[in-house]
N, C-alpha and C positions, 0 to 999 in steps of 0.2 A: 573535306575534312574527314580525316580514317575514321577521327572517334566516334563519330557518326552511326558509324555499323552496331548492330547489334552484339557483336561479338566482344568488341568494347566495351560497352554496357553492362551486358550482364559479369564480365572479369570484375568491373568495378563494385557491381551490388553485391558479389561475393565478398566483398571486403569489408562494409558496412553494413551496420544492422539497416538504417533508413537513412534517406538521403532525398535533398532536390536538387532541380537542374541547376540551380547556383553552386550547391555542393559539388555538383559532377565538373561543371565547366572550371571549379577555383583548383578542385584535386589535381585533376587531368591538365589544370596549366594550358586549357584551350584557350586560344586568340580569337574571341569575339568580338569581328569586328564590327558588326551589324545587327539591327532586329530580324533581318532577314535569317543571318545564320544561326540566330540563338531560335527561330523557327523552327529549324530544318533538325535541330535537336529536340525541343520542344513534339515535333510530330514522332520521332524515331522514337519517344516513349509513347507515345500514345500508340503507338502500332503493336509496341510489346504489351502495353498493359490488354490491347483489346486478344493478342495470342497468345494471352496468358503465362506470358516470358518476365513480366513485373505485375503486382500487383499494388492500385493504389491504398497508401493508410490511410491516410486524410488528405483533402485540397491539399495539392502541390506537393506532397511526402508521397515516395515511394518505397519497395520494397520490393526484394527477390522473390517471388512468387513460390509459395510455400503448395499451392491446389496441386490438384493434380490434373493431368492435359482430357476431356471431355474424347469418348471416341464412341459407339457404336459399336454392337456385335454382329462383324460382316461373317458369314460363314460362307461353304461351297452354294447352297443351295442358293442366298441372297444374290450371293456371283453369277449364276448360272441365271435365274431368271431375269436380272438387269441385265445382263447379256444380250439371253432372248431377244428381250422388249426393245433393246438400243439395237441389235443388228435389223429388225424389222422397222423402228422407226426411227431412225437417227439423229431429228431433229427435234421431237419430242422430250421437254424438260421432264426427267425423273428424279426417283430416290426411292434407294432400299435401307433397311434395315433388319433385324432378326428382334424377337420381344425382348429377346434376356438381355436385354441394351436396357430393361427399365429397373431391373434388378437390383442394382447400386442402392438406387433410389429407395426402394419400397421400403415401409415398414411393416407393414402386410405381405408376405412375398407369395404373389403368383406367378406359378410356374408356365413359362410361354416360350412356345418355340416356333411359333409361327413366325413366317416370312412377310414382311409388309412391301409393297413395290407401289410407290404414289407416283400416278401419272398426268398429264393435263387434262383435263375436265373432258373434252372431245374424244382422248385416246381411251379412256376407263374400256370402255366395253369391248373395242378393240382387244388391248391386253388380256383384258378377262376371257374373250374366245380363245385368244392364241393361246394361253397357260391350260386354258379346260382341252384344248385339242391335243397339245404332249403329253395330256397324263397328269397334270397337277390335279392332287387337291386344292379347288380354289374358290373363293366368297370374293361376289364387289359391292362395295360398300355396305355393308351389312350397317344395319339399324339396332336399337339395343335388344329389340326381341328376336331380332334373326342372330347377334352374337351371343344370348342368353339360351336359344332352345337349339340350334344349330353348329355354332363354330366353335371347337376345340381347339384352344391354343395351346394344350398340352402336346397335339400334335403337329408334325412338320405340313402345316397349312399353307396357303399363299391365301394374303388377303390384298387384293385391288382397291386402291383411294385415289379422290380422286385430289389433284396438287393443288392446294390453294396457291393464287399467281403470285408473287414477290415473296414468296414464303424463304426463310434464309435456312441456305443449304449449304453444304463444305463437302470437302474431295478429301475423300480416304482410299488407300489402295488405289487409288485412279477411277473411285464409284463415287456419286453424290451420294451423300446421304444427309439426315436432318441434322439440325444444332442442335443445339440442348435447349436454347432458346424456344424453339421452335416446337421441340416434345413436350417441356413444361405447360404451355399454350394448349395442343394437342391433346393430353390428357384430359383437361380439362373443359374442352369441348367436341370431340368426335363421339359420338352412341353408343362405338363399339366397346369402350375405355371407359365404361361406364363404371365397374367394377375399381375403378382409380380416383373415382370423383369425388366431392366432397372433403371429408379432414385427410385422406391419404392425400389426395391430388396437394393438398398445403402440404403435407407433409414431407410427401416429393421434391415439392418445389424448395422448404428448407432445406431441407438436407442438399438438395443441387448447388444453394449457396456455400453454404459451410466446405461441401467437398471439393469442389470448379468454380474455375472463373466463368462468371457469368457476364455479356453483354447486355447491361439494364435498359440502353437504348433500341438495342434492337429489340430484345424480350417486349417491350413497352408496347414500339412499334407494330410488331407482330401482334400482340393481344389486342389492338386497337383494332386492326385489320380484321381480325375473327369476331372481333365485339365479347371480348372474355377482359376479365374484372380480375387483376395479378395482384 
C-alpha cells in the first residue's frame, strides 16, 4: 500500500491541522482490508512520531510536528578524534560530541568547547594514552574536583567517558553521537556536569521538551539504567 510511506503522510498532515488514522485512511480513500493492514499504517506513525516527522496531541490525534530536529555540535576536532579512536579500534562502541551541543538548552550559558569522545568501559584508558600521545589536551573521567580545579571547557579540551552499555545513540555525519535522551540523563549524573545539576539540569530538561521531540520511553529507560530520578 503506497500510502504507507512516509511521504504520504506527511503531504497529508500538511493539509490538516490534526488528524487520526481513521481520518487518514477515510481521506486517502485507503482499502482496508484487514487488522493486519490498518497495523502496518498504525506503525508507520509511530516511526514518524518517535523521528520527529509527527508529533502526538493527545491518544490517537496527531499532528505535523512543529519541534525542531535534536542534533549535536560535531566539529573538525570531534571528527578527527572519533576517527583516531575508530581507525585504532574498530569495534569498540563510541560517541562524540562538542559541549556547545548543550547550549540551546541552558539558562545559565556556559561557555564549553570541549571535545567529549565516550568509549566502552575497557577502552577509556586506551583512548586516553592514544589522544595524550598526538598532542591532545586530554582529562578521563574527571570527578567534580578534578573538573572544578583542572579542566577548562572554555578551551578545545578532549575529555575521555567511559560509555555506559545500552546507552541510546544516533548517527550524524556517519559519527555516533548521544540522543538528547541520553544528555538530559547525563547531566544530571556524570561529576563532571556538575556545574548543570540541580534547577538548571530541570531546566535543561524543560526547555528540551518545549524545543524537540523527545522519546519519553527511551528517556525513562535510560534514567532507570543510570538510577536518575526524570
Amino acid at each position: 500500500m503506497a500510502q504507507n510511506n512516509e511521504g504520504h503522510i506527511i503531504r497529508y498532515a500538511q493539509t490538516v491541522k490534526q488528524f487520526t488514522v481513521d481520518d487518514y485512511v477515510h481521506d486517502m480513500a485507503l482499502p482496508i482490508n484487514s487488522a493486519e493492514e490498518r497495523h502496518v499504517i498504525q506503525q508507520a506513525f509511530y516511526r514518524m512520531v518517535v523521528k520527529g516527522k509527527l508529533q502526538r496531541v493527545r491518544q490517537g490525534v496527531y499532528a505535523i510536528s512543529s519541534k525542531n530536529p535534536w542534533q549535536v555540535v560535531l566539529g573538525e576536532q570531534e571528527k578527527a578524534v572519533y576517527d583516531l579512536i575508530h581507525a585504532q579500534y574498530p569495534l569498540v562502541k563510541l560517541c562524540v560530541y562538542n559541549g556547545e551541543t548543550f547550549a540551546p538548552l541552558q539558562h545559565h550559558l556556559a561557555f564549553n568547547q570541549a571535545t567529549y569522545i565516550e568509549v566502552e568501559r575497557d577502552s577509556v584508558e586506551s583512548a586516553f594514552h592514544q589522544l595524550q600521545d598526538v598532542g591532545y589536551e586530554v582529562y578521563c573521567c574527571p570527578d567534580e574536583q578534578m573538573a572544578y580545579n583542572y579542566v577548562d571547557v572554555k578551551k578545545k579540551i578532549v575529555v575521555v567517558k567511559a560509555l555506559v552499555s545500552q546507552a541510546p545513540l544516533a548517527r550524524q555525519e556517519g559519527y555516533y553521537v548521544p540522543t538528547l535522551e541520553k544528555l538530559l540523563v547525563d547531566i544530571r549524573k556524570d561529576k563532571d556536569f556538575y556545574y548543570m545539576q540541580g534547577i538548571e539540569a530541570s531546566y535543561m530538561t524543560d526547555t528540551a521538551r518545549q524545543m524537540y521531540v523527545i522519546n519519553e520511553q527511551k528517556l525513562r529507560r535510560y534514567a532507570k539504567r543510570r538510577n536518575v530520578a526524570m
